[in-house]
N, C-alpha and C positions, 0 to 999 in steps of 0.2 A: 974334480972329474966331471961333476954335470955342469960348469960352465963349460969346458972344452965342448960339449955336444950341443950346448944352445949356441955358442958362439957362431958358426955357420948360419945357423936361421934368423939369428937377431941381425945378421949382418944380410944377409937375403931379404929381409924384412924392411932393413931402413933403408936399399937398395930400392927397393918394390915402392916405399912412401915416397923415395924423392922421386921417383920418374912423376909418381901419380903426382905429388904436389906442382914436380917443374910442366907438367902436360896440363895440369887446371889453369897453370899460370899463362900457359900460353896459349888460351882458348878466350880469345877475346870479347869484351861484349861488346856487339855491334850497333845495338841502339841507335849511342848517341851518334857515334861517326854516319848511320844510316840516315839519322833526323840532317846529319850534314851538308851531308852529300846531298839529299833530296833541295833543303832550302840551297845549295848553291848551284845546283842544276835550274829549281826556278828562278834564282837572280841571274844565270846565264842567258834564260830566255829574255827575262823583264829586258834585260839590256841590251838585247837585239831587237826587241820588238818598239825600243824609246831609243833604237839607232846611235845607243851612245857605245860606239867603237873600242876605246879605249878601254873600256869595264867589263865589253865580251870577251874580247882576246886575251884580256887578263889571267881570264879562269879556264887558258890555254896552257900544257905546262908547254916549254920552251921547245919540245920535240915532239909537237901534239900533229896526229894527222887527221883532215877531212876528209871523209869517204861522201858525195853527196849522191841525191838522183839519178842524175845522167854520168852513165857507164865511164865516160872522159871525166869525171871529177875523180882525183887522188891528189890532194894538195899536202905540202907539210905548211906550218904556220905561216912561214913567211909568206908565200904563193898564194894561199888562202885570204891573208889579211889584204895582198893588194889584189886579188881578184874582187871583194867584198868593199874594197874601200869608196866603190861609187855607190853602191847603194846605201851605205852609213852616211856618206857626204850628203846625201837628197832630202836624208832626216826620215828614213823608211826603208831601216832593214826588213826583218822577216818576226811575224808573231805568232810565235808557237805558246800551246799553253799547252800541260803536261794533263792526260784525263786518265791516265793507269799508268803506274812504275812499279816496278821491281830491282830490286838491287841487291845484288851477292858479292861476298865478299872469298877472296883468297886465304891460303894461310896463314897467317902472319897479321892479316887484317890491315896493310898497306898498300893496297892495290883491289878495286873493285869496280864487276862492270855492270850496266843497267840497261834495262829495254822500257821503252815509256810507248805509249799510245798516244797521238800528240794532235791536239785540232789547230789545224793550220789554215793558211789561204787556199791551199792545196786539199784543202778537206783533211780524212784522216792517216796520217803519215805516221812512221816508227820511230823511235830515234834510239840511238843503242850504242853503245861506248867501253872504255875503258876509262876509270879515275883513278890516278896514283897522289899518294899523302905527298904531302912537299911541305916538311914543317908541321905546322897544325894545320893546314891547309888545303883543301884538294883539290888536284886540275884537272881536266880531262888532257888524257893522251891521246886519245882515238875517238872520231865521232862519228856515226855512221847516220844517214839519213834518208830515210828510203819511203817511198810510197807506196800506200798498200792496195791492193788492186784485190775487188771481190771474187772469188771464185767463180762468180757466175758471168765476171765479165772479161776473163782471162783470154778465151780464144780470138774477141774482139781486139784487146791492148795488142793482143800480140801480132796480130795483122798491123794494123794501125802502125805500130814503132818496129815493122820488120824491115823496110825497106832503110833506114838511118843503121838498126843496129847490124844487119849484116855487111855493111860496109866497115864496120867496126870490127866484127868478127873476122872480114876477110884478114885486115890490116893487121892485128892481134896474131891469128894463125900462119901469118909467113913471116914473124920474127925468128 
């Protein structure tokens, strides 16, 4: 008679451990994939900055998009790789070196994106993305690359680059 009335709660019970077990299980630790992701974000620079082509675009996955500075950049890989290919030919892409990252990971811990602080030619630029696993491996999907403009010199840029980007915004707002 008093199994009948523990039975409900023992079964409530080992109901209640497996979520909590299968929910620990799926709480990934991000760590290593973190320490990853960072060293392959730096070898995606090193290999733009040593114009070796082949070793950047790599660590493109195959559906990866450019977002770059100027408003007219939206490239998917292909477009990107031959827009880029004269300056890897010259033997001087571009050399970013990363001086603050952050990196956050999704559910599941297969898809994460990061924001870096990045000294460049350009001085100091953003760069900010999306990286999804492929394998043990991770590519960037999405790479944004923006320049960062001081607060105090905001009203000046935006004189300066109004007369190019309003012809842009005309263009844009009568599609």
């Amino acid at each position: 008679m008093r199994f009948k009335n523990l039975f409900p709660l023992i079964t409530i019970g080992l109901l209640l451990l497996n979520i909590l077990t299968g929910c620990s299980n799926s709480v990934k630790d991000t760590a290593a994939d973190r320490k990853k992701i960072a060293a392959m974000l730096d070898s995606f620079n090193r290999a733009a900055a040593r114009a070796d082509y082949n070793t950047y675009f790599n660590y493109f996955a195959a559906d990866a998009v450019f977002i770059g500075t100027d408003a007219t950049e939206l490239w998917d890989k292909k477009s990107f790789m031959t827009w880029a290919k004269p300056f890897f030919d010259r033997g001087k892409a571009w050399n970013f070196t990363s001086i603050e990252r952050h990196i956050y990971f999704a559910e599941g811990g297969n898809t994460a994106w990061f924001d870096e602080l990045l000294s460049t030619q350009m001085k100091i630029c953003r760069g900010s993305g999306v990286v999804t696993r492929d394998g043990k491996e991770w590519k960037v999907a999405q790479y944004v690359l923006s320049m960062t403009i001081p607060n105090s010199l905001s009203d000046s840029i935006t004189k300066m680059k109004a007369p190019a980007e309003d012809t842009i915004i005309r263009k844009l707002a009568s599609k």
